[in-house]
MDAnalysis code that builds the backbone (N, CA, C; Angstrom):
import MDAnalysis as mda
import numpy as np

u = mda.Universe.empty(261, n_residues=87, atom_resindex=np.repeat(np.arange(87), 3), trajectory=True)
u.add_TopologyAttr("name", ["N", "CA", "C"] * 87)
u.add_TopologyAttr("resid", np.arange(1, 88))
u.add_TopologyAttr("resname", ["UNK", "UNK", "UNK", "UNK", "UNK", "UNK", "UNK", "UNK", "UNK", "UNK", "UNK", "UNK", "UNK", "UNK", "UNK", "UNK", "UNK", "UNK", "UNK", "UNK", "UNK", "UNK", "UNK", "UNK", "UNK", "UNK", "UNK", "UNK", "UNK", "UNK", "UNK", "UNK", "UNK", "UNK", "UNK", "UNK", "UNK", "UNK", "UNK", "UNK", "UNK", "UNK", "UNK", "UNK", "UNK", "UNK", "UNK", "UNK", "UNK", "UNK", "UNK", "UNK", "UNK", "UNK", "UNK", "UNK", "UNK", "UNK", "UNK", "UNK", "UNK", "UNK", "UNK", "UNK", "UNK", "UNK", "UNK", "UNK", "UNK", "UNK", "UNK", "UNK", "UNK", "UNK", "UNK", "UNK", "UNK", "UNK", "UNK", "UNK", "UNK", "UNK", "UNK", "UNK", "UNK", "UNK", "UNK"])
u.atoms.positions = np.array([
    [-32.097, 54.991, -87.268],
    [-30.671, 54.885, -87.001],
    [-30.146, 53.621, -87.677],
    [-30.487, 53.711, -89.346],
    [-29.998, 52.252, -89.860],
    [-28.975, 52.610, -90.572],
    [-28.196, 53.850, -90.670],
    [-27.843, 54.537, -91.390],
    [-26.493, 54.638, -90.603],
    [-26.124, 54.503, -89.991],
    [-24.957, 54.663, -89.094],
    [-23.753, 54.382, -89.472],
    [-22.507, 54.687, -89.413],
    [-21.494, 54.696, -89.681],
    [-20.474, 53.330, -88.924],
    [-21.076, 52.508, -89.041],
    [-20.205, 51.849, -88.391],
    [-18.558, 51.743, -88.186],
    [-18.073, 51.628, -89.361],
    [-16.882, 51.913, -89.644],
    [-15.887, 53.106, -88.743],
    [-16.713, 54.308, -88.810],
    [-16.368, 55.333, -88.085],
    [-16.345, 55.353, -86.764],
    [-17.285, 54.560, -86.071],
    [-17.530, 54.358, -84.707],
    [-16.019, 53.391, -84.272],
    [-16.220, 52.108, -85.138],
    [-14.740, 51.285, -84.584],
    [-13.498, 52.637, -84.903],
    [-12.938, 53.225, -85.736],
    [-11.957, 53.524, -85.658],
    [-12.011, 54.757, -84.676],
    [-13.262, 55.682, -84.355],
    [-12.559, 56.868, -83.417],
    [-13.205, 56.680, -82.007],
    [-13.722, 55.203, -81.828],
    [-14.406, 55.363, -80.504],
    [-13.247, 55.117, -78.976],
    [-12.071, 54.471, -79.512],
    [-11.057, 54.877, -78.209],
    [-10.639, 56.299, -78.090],
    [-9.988, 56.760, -79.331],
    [-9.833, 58.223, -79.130],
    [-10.798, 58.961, -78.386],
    [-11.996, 59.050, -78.701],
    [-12.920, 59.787, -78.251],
    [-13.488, 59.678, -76.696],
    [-13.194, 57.960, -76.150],
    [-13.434, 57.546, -75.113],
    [-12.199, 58.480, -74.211],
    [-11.214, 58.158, -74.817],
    [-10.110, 58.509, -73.859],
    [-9.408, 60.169, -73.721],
    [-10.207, 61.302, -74.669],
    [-10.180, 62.253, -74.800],
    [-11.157, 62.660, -73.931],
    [-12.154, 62.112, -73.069],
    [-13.189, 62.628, -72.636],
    [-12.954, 63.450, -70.835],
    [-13.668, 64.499, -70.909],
    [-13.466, 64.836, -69.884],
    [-13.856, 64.358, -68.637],
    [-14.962, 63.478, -68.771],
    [-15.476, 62.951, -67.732],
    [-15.058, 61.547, -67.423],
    [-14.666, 61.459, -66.236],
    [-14.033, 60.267, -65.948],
    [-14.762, 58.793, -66.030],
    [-16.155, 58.557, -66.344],
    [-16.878, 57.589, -66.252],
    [-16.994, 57.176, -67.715],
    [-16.620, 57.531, -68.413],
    [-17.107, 57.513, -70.228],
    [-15.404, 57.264, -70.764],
    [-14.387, 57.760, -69.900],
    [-12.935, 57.973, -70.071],
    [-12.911, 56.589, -69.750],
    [-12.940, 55.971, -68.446],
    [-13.034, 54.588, -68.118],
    [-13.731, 53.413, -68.851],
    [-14.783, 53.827, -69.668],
    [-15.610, 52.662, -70.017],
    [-15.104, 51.947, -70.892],
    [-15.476, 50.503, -71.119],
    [-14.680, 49.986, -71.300],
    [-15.766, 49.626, -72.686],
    [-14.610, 49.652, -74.261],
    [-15.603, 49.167, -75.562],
    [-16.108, 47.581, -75.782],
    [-17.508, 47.499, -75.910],
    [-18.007, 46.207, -76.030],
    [-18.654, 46.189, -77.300],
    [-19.051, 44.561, -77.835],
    [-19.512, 44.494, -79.028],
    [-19.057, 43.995, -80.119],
    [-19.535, 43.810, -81.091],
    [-18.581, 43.250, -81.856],
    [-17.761, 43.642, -82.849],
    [-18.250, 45.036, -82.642],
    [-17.198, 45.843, -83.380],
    [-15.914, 46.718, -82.624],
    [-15.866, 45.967, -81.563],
    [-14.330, 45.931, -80.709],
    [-14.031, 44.893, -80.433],
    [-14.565, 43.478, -80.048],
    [-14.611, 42.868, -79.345],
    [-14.524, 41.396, -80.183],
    [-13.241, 40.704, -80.635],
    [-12.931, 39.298, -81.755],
    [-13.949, 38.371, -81.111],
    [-14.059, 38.298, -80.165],
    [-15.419, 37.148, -79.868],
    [-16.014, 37.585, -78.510],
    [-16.733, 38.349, -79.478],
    [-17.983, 39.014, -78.244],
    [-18.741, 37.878, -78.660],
    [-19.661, 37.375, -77.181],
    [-20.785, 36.495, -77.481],
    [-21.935, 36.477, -76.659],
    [-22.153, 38.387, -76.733],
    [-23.628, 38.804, -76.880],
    [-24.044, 39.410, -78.798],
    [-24.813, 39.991, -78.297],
    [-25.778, 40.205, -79.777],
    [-25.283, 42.047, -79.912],
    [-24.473, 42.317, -78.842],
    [-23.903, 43.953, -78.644],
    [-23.409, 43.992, -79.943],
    [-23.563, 45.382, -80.496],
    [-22.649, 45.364, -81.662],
    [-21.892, 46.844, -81.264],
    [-22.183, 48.221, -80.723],
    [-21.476, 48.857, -80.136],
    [-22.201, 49.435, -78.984],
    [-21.276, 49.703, -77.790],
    [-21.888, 50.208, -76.798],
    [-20.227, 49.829, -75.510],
    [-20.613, 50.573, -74.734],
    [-19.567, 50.857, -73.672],
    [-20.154, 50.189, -72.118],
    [-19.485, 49.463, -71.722],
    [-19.652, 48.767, -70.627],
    [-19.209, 50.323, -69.133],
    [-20.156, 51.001, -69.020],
    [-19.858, 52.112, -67.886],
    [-20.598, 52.010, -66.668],
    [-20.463, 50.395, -65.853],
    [-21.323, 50.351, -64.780],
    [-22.012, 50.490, -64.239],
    [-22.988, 51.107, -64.384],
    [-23.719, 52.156, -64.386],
    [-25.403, 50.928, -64.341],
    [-26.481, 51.137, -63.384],
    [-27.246, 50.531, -63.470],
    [-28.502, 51.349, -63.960],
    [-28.994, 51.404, -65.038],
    [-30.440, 52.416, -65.805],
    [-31.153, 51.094, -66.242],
    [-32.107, 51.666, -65.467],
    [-33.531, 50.876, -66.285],
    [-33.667, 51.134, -67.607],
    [-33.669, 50.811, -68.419],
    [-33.933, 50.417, -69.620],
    [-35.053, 49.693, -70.100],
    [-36.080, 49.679, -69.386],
    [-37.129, 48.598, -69.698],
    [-37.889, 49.780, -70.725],
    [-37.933, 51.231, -70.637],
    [-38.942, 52.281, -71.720],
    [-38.295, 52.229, -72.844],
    [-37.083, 52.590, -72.845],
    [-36.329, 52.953, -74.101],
    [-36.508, 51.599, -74.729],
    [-35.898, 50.220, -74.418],
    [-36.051, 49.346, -75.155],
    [-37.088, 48.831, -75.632],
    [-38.825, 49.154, -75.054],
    [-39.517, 49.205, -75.341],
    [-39.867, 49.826, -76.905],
    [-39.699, 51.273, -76.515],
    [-39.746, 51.985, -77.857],
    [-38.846, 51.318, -79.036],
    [-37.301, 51.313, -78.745],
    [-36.452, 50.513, -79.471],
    [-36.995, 49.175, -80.170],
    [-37.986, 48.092, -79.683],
    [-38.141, 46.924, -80.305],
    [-39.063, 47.628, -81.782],
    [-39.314, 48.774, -81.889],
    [-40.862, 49.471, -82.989],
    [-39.347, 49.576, -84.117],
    [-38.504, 49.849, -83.911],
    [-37.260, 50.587, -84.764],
    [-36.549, 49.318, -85.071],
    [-36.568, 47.594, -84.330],
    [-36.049, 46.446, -84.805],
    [-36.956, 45.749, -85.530],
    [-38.284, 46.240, -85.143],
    [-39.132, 45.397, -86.503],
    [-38.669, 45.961, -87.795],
    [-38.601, 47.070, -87.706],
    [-38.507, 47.872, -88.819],
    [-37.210, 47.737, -89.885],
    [-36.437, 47.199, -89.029],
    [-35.006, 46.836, -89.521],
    [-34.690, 48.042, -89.659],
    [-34.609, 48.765, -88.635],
    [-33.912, 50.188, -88.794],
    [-33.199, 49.921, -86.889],
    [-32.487, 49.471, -86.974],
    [-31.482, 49.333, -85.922],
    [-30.078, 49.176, -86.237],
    [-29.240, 49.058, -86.193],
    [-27.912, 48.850, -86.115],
    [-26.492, 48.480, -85.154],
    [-27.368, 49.245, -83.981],
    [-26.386, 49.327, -82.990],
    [-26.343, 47.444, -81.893],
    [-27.525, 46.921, -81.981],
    [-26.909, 45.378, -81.734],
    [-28.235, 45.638, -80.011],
    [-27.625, 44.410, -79.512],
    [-28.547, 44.643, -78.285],
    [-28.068, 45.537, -77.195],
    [-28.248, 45.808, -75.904],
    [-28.376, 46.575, -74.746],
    [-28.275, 45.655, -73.661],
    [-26.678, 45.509, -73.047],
    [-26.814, 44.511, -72.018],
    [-26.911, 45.181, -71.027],
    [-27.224, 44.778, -69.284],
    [-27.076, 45.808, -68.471],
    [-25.805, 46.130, -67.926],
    [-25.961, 47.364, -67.559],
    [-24.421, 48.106, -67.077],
    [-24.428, 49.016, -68.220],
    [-24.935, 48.701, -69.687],
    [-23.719, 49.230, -70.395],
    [-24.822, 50.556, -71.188],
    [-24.202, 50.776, -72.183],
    [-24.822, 52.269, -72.889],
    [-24.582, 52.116, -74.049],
    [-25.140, 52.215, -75.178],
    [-25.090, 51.961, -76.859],
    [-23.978, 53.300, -76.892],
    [-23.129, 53.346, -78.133],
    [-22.329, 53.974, -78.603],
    [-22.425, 54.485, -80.036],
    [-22.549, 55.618, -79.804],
    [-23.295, 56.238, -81.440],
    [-21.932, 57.177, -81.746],
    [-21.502, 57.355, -82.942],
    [-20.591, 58.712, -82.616],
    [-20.778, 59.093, -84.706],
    [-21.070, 60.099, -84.605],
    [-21.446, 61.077, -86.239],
    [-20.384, 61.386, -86.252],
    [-20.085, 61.184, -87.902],
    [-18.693, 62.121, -88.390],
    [-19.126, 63.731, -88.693],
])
């Protein structure tokens, strides 16, 4: 996932947030630094949706894909959920 569209993510990720049918993803709020003029975590996209998930497996697996320099999406704070969106 080094390949990602960043560009695309900042411009349709409110639309898409706020088109959503489900009210928890409709609410969330965009973090990172590709919403965010002085974000000062290491987030680069992802949605703050309250929400408490362990994350200790996935990020596990995830650190094999940051050696690799095949990451993009920034770090994983808690509460929140990375934000991917394909054109």
């Amino acid at each position: 996932i080094k390949d990602v569209e960043l560009d695309f993510i900042r411009e349709h990720a409110k639309g898409i947030l706020a088109s959503s049918p489900i009210s928890y993803l409709k609410a969330a709020q965009l973090r990172g630094s590709l919403f965010q003029d002085s974000c000062d975590s290491d987030a680069i996209s992802s949605v703050f949706t309250k929400f408490y998930v362990d994350h200790t497996e996935p990020l596990a697996v995830l650190e094999q894909y940051k050696k690799k320099g095949q990451w993009c999406l920034g770090e994983l704070l808690d509460r929140h959920e990375f934000l991917a969106i394909f054109p």
